[in-house]
py3Dmol code that shows the C-alpha trace and the ligand (Angstrom):
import py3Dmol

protein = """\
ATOM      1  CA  UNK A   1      81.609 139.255  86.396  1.00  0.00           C
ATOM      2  CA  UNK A   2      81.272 137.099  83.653  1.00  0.00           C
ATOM      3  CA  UNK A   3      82.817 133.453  84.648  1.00  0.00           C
ATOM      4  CA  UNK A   4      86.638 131.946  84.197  1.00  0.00           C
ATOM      5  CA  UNK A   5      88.645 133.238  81.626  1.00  0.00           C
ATOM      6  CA  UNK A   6      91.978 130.745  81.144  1.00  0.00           C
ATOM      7  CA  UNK A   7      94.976 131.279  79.650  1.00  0.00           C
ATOM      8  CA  UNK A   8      96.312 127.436  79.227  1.00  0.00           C
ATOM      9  CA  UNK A   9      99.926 128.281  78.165  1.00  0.00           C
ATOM     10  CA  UNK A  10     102.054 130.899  78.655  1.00  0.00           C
ATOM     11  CA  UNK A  11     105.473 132.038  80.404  1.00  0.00           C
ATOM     12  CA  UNK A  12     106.572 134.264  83.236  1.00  0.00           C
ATOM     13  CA  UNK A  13     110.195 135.418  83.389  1.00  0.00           C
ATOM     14  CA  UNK A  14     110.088 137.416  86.659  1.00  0.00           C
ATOM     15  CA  UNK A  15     114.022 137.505  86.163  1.00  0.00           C
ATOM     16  CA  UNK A  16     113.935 139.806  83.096  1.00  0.00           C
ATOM     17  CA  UNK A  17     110.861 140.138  82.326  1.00  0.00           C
ATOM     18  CA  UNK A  18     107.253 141.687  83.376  1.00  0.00           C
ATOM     19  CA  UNK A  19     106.650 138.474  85.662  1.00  0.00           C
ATOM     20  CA  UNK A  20     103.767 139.120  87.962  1.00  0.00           C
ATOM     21  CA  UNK A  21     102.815 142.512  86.874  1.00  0.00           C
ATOM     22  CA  UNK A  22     102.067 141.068  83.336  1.00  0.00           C
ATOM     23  CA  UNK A  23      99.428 138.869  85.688  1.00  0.00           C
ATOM     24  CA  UNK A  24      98.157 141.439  86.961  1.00  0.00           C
ATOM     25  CA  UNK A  25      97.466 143.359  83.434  1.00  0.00           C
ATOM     26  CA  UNK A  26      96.206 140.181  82.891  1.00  0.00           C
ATOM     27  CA  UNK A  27      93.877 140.514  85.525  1.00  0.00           C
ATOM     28  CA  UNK A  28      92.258 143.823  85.087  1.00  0.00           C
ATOM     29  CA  UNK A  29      91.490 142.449  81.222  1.00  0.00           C
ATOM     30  CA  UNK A  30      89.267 139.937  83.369  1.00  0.00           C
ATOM     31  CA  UNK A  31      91.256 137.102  82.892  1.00  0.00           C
ATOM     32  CA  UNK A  32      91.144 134.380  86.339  1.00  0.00           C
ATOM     33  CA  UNK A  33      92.974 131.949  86.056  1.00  0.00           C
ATOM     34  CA  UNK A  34      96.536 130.800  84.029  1.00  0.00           C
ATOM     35  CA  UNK A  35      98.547 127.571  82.967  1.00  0.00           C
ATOM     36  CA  UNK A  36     102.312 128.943  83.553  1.00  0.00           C
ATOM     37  CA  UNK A  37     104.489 126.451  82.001  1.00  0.00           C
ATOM     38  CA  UNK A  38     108.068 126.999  82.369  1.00  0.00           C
ATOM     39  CA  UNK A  39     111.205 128.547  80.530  1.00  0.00           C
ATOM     40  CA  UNK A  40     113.701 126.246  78.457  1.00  0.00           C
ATOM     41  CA  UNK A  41     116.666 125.477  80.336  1.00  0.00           C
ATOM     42  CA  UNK A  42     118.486 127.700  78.519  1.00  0.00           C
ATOM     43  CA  UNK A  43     116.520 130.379  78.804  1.00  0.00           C
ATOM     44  CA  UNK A  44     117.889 130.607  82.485  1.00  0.00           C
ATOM     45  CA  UNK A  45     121.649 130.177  81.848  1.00  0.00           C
ATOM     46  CA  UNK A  46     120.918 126.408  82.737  1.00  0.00           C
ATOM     47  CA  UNK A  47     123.117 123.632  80.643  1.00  0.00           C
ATOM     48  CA  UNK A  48     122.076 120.896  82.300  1.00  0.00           C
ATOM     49  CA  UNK A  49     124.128 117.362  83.218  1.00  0.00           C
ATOM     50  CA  UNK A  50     121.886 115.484  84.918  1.00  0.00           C
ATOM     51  CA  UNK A  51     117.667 115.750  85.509  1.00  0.00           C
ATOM     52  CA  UNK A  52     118.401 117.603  88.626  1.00  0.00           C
ATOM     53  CA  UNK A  53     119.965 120.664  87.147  1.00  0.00           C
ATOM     54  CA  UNK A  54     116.322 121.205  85.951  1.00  0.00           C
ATOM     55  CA  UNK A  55     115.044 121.618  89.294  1.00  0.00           C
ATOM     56  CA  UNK A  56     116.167 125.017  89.580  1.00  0.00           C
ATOM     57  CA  UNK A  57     113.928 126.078  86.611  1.00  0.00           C
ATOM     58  CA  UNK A  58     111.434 124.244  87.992  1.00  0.00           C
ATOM     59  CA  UNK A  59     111.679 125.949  91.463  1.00  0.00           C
ATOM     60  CA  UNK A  60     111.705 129.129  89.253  1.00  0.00           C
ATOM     61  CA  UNK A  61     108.085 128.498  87.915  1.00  0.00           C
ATOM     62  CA  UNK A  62     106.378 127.457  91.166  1.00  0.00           C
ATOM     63  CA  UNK A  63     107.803 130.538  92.815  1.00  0.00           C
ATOM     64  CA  UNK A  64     106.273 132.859  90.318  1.00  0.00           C
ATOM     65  CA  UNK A  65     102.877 130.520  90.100  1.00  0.00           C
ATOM     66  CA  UNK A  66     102.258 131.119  93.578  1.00  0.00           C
ATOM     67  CA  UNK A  67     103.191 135.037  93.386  1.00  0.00           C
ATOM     68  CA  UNK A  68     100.695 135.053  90.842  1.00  0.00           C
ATOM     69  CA  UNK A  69      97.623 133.508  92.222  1.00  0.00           C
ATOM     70  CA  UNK A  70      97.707 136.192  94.737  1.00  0.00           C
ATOM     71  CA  UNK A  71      97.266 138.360  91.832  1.00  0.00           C
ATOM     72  CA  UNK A  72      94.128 136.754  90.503  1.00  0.00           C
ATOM     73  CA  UNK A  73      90.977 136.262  91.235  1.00  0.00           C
ATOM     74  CA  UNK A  74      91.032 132.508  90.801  1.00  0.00           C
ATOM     75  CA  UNK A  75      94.824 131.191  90.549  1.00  0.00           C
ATOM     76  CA  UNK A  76      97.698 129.856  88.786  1.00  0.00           C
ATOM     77  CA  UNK A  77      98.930 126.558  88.255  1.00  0.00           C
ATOM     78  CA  UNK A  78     102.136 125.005  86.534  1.00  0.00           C
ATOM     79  CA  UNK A  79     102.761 122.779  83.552  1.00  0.00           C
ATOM     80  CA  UNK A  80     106.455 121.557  83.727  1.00  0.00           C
ATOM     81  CA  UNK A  81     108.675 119.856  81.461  1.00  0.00           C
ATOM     82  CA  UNK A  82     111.479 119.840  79.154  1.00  0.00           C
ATOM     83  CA  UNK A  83     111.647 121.593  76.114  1.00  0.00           C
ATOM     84  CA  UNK A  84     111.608 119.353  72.921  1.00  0.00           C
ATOM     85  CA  UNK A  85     114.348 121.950  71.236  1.00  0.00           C
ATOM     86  CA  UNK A  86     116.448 121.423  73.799  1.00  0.00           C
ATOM     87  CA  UNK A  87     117.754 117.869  71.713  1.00  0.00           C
ATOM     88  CA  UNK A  88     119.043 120.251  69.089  1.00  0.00           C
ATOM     89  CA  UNK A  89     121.004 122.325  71.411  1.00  0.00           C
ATOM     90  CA  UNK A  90     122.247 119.042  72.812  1.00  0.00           C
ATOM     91  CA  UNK A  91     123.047 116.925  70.021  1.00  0.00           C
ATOM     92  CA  UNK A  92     124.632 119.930  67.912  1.00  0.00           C
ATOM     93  CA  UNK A  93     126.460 122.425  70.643  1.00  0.00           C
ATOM     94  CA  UNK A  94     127.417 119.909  72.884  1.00  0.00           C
ATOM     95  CA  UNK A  95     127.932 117.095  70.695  1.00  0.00           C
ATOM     96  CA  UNK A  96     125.614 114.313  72.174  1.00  0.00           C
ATOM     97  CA  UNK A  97     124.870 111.476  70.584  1.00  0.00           C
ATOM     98  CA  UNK A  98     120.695 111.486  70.088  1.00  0.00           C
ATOM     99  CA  UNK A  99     120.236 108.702  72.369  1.00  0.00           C
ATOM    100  CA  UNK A 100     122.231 110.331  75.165  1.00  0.00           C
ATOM    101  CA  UNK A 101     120.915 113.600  74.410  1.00  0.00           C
ATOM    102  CA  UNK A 102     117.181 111.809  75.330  1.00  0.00           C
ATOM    103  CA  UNK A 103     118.545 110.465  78.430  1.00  0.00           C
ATOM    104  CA  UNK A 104     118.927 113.687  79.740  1.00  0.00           C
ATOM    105  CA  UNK A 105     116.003 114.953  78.860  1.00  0.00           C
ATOM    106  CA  UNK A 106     114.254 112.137  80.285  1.00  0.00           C
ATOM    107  CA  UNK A 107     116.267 112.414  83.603  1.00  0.00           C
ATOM    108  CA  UNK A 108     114.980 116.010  83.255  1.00  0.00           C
ATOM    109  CA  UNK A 109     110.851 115.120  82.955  1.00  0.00           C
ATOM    110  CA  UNK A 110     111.395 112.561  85.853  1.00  0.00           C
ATOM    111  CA  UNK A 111     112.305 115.536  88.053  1.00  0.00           C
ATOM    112  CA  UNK A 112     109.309 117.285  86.730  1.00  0.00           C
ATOM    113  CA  UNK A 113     106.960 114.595  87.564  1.00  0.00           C
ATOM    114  CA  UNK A 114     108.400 115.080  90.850  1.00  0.00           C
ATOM    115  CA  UNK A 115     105.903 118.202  91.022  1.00  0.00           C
ATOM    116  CA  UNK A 116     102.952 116.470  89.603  1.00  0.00           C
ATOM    117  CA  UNK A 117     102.910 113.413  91.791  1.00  0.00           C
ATOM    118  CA  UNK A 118     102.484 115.606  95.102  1.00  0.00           C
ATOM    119  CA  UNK A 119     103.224 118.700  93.951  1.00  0.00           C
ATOM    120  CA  UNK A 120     101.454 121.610  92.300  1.00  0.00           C
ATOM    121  CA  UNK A 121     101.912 120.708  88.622  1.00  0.00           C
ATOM    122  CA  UNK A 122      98.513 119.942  86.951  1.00  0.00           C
ATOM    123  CA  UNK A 123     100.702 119.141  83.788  1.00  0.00           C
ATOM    124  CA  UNK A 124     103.944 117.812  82.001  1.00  0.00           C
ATOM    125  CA  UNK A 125     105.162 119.395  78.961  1.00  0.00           C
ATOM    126  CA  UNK A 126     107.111 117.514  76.278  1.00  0.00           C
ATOM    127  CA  UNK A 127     106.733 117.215  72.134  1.00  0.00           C
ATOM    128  CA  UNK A 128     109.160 117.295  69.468  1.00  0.00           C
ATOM    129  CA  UNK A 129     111.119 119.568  67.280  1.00  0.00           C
ATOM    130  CA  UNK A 130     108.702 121.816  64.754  1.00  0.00           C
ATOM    131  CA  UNK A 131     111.761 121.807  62.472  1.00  0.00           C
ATOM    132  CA  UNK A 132     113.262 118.848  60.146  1.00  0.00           C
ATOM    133  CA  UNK A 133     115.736 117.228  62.716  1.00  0.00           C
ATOM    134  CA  UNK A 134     117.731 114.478  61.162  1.00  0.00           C
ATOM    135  CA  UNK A 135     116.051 110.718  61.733  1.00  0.00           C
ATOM    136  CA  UNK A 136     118.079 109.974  64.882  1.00  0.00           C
ATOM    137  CA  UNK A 137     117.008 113.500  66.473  1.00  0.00           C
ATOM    138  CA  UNK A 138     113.134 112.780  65.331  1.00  0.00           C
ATOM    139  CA  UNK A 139     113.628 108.997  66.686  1.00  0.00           C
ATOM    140  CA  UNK A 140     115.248 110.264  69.860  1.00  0.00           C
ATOM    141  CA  UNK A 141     112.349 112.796  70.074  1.00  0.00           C
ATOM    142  CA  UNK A 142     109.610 110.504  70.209  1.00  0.00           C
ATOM    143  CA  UNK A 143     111.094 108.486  72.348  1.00  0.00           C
ATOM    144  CA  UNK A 144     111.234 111.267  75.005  1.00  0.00           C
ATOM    145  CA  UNK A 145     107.431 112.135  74.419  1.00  0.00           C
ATOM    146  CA  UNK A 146     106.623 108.516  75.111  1.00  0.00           C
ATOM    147  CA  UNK A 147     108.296 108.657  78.300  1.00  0.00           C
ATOM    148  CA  UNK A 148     106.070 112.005  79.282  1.00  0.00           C
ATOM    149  CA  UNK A 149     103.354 110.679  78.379  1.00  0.00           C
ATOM    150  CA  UNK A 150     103.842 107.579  80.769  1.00  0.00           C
ATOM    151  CA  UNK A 151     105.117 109.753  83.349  1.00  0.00           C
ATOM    152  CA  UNK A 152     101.717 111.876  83.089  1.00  0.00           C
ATOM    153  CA  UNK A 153      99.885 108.552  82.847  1.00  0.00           C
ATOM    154  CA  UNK A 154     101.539 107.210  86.384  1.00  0.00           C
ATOM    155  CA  UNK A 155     101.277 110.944  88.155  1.00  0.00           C
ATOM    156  CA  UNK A 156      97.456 110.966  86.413  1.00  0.00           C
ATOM    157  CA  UNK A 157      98.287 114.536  85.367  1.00  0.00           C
ATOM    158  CA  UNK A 158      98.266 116.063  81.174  1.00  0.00           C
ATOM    159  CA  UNK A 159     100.955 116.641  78.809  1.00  0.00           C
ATOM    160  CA  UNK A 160     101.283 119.724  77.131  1.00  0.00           C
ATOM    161  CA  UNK A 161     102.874 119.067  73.209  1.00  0.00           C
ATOM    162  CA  UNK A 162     105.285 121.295  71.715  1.00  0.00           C
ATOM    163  CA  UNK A 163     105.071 120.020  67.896  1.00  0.00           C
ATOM    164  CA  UNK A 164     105.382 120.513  64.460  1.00  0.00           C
ATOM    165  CA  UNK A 165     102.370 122.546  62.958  1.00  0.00           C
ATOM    166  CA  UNK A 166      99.822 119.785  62.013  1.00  0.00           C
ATOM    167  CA  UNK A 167      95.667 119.351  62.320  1.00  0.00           C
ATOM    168  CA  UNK A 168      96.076 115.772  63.338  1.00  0.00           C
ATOM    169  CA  UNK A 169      98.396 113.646  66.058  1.00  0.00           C
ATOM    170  CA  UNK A 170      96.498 110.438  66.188  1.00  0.00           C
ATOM    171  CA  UNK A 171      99.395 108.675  66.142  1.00  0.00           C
ATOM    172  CA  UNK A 172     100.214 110.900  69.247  1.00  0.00           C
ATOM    173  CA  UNK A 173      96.789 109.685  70.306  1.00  0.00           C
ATOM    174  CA  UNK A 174      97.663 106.080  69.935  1.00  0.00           C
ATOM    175  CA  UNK A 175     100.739 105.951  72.181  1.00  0.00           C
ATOM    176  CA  UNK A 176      98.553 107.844  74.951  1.00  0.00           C
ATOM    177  CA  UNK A 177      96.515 105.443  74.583  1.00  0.00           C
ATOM    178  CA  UNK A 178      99.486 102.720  74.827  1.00  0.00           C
ATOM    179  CA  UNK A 179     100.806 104.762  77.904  1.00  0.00           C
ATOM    180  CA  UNK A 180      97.852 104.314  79.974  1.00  0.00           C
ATOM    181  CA  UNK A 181      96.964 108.016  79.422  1.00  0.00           C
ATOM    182  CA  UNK A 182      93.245 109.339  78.175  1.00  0.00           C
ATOM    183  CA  UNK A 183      94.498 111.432  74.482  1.00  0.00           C
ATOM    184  CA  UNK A 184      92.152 114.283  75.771  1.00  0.00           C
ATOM    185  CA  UNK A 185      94.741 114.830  78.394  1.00  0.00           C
ATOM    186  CA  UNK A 186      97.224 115.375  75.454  1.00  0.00           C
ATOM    187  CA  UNK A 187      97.296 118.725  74.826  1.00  0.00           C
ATOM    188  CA  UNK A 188      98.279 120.717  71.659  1.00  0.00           C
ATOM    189  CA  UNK A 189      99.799 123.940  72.764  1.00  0.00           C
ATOM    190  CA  UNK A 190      99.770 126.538  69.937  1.00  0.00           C
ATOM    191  CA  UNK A 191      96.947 124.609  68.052  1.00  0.00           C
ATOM    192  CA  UNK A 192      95.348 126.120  65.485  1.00  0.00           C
ATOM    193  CA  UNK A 193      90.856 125.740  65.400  1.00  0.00           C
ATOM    194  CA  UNK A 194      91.069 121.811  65.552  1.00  0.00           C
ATOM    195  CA  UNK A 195      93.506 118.806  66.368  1.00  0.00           C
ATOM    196  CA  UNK A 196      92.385 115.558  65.623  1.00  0.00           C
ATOM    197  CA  UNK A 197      93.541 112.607  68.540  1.00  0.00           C
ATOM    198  CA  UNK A 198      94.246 115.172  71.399  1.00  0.00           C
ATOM    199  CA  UNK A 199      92.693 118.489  72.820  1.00  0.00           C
ATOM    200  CA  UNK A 200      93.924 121.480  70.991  1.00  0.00           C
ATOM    201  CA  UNK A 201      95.249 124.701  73.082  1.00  0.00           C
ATOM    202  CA  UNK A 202      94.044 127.441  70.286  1.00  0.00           C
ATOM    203  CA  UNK A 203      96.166 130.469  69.748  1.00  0.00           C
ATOM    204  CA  UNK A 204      93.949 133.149  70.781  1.00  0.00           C
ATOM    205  CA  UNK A 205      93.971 134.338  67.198  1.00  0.00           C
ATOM    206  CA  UNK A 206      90.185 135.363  66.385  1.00  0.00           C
ATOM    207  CA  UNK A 207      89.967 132.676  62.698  1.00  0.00           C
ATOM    208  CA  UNK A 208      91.410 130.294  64.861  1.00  0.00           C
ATOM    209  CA  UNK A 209      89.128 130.664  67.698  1.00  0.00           C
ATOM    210  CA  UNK A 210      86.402 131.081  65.519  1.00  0.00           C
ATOM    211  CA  UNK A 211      87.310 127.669  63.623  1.00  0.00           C
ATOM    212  CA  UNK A 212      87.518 126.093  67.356  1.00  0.00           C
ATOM    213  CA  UNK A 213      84.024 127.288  67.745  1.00  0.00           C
ATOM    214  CA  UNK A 214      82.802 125.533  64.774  1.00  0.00           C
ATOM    215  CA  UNK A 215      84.066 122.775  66.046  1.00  0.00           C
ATOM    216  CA  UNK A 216      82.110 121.927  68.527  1.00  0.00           C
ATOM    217  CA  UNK A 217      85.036 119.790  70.114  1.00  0.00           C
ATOM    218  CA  UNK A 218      86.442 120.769  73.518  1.00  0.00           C
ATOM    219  CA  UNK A 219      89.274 123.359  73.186  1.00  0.00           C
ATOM    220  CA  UNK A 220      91.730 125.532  74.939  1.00  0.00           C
ATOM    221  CA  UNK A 221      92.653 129.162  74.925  1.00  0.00           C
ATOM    222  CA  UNK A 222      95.901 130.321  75.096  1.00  0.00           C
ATOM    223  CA  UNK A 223      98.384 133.267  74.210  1.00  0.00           C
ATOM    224  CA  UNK A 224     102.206 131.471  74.303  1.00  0.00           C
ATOM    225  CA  UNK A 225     102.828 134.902  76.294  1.00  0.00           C
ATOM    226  CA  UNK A 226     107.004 135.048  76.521  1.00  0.00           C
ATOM    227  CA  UNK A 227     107.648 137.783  79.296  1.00  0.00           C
ATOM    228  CA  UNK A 228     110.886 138.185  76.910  1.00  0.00           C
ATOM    229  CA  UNK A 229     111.988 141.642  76.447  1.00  0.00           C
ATOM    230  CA  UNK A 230     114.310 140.894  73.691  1.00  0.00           C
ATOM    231  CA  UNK A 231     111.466 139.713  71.842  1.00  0.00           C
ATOM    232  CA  UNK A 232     107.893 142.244  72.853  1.00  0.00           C
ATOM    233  CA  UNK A 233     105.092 141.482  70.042  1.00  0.00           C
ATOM    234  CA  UNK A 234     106.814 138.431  68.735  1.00  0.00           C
ATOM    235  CA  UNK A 235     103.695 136.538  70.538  1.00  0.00           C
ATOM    236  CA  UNK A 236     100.434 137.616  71.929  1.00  0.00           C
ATOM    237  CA  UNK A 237      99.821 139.856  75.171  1.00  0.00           C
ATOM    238  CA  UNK A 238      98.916 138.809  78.247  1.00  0.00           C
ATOM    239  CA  UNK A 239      95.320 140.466  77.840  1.00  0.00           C
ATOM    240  CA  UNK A 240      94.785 138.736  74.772  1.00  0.00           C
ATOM    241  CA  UNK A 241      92.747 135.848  75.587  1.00  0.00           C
ATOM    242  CA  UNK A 242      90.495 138.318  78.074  1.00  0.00           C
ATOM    243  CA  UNK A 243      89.685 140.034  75.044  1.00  0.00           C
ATOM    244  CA  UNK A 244      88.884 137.661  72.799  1.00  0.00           C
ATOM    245  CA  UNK A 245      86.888 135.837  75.206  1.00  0.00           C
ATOM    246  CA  UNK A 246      84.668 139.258  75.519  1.00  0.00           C
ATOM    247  CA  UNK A 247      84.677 139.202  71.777  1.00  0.00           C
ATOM    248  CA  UNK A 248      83.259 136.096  71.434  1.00  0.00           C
ATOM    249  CA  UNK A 249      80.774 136.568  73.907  1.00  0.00           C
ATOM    250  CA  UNK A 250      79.707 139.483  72.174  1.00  0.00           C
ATOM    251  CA  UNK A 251      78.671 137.098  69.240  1.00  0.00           C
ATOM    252  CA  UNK A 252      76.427 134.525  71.548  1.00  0.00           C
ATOM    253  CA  UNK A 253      79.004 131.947  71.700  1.00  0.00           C
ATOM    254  CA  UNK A 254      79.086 131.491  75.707  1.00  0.00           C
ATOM    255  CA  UNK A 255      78.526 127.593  75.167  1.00  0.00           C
ATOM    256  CA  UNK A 256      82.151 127.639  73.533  1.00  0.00           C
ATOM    257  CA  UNK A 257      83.292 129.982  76.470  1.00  0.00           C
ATOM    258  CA  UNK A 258      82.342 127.819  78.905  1.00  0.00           C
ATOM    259  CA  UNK A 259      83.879 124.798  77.115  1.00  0.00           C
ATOM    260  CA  UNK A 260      87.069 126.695  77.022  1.00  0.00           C
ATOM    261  CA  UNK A 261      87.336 128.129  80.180  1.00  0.00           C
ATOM    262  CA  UNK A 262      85.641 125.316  82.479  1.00  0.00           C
ATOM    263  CA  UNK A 263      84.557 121.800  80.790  1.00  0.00           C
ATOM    264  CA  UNK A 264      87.862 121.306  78.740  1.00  0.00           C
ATOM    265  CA  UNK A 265      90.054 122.378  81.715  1.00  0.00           C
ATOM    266  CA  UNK A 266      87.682 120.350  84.376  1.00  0.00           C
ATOM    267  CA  UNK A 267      88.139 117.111  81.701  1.00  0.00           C
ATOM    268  CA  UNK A 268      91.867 117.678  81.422  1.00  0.00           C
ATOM    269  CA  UNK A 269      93.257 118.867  83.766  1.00  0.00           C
ATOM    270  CA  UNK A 270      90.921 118.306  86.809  1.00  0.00           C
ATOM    271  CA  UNK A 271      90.579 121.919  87.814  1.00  0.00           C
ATOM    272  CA  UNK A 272      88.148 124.011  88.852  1.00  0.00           C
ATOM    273  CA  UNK A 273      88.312 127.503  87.506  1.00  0.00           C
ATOM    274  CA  UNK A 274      84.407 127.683  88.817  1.00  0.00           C
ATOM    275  CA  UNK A 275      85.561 127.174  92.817  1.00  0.00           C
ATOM    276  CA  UNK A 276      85.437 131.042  94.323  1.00  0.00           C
ATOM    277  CA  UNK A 277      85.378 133.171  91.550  1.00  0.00           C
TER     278      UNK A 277
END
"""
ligand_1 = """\
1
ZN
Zn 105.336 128.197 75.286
"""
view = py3Dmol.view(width=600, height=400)
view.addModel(protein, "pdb")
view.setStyle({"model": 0}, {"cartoon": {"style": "trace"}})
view.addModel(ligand_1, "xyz")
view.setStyle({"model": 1}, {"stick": {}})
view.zoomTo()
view.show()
């Protein structure tokens, strides 16, 4: 046994995917404990009117979070939210003006925080398109990850960032602040080595890790696992971070491990991936 090994974002599509048994594999790599955040809308034939025709997706992810810690040695928790490529969808299938467009999804991350004010979600999950979006879409955007992170701030959970590919989102940081919410709870999911403002979730690619390491900052692992089978290798396994954990213990770098897999997700988050491993 070698201590907490945390994947901090990936997804679990029991449905049509490998769902529990890609825990499992998970599992037997070594890995303890996972961040399941949960499919786009769409993903689940959902076209949502109002914020409760999220709840089903919702329901969807705490179902398969809880059929999952029984397959791990520690457990699973999950990060819920709307995802920020859903305005596109919106605004140019359906038509919505941008404003309307971040009603919805607003109406959608109120239901979430349903689940992290006395429920099991240890996160939100929000961001912005990683594409150019016209001004009103980019507008709308932010406006919709302002509202997460004051919903986070009010539930006292984090908020997971879908965004475009950048190093630095100190403005991000800034509105956190603003919000009432700590930036190291704002989380950078597929981050590369560093983030400046908030915490970066690392794609458990081994330059990026190793940059992470260098860092010396506080730092997530994660894989962006899909469970899609329309799309197998288009992101990383479920054993991946497992394996690069081992890797870099191999090298001497267990400080960095245990920032990864226990400080960062203690000072986050507020979990324990120590408690009965
Ligand atoms: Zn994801």
């Amino acid at each position: 046994m070698t201590g907490p090994v945390l994947d901090d974002h990936c997804h679990l599509d029991p449905g049509r995917g490998r769902g529990v048994a890609a825990v499992s594999e998970f599992a037997r790599a070594g890995g303890t404990h996972l961040l399941v955040v949960n499919q786009p809308s769409w993903k689940l034939g959902v076209e949502p009117e109002t914020g409760e025709d999220f709840r089903p997706v919702f329901e969807a992810t705490v179902d398969v979070v809880g059929r999952s810690s029984e397959a791990l040695p520690g457990r699973a928790w999950p990060v819920l939210g709307v995802h920020p490529t859903l305005i596109s969808r919106l605004v140019d299938e359906r038509g919505l003006a941008a404003e309307d467009a971040a009603d919805l999804m607003r109406a959608g991350l109120d239901v979430a925080a349903e689940y992290a004010a006395d429920g099991p979600a240890v996160a939100l999950k929000s961001g912005r398109p990683h594409y150019e979006v016209p001004d009103a879409v980019w507008d709308a955007s932010n406006a919709v990850l302002r509202h997460a992170l004051s919903l986070a701030a009010e539930t006292g959970v984090a908020l997971q960032l879908h965004t475009e590919s950048t190093d630095d989102l100190t403005e991000v940081a800034e509105w956190a602040a603003d919000a009432g919410l700590p930036a190291e709870r704002v989380v950078k999911h597929y981050a590369g080595g560093r983030c400046s403002g908030v915490t970066p979730s690392v794609i458990a690619r081994k330059d990026e890790l190793l940059d992470a390491v260098g860092s010396g900052e506080p730092f997530l692992m994660e894989t962006d696992f899909l469970d899609d089978p329309d799309r197998p290798g288009a992101v990383l396994g479920p054993k991946t971070v497992p394996r690069r954990t081992e890797w870099l213990r191999e090298q001497g770098h267990d400080e960095a491990l245990r920032t990864a897999h226990v400080e960062t997700p203690r000072r986050v988050y507020g979990i324990d991936t120590e408690a009965g491993l």
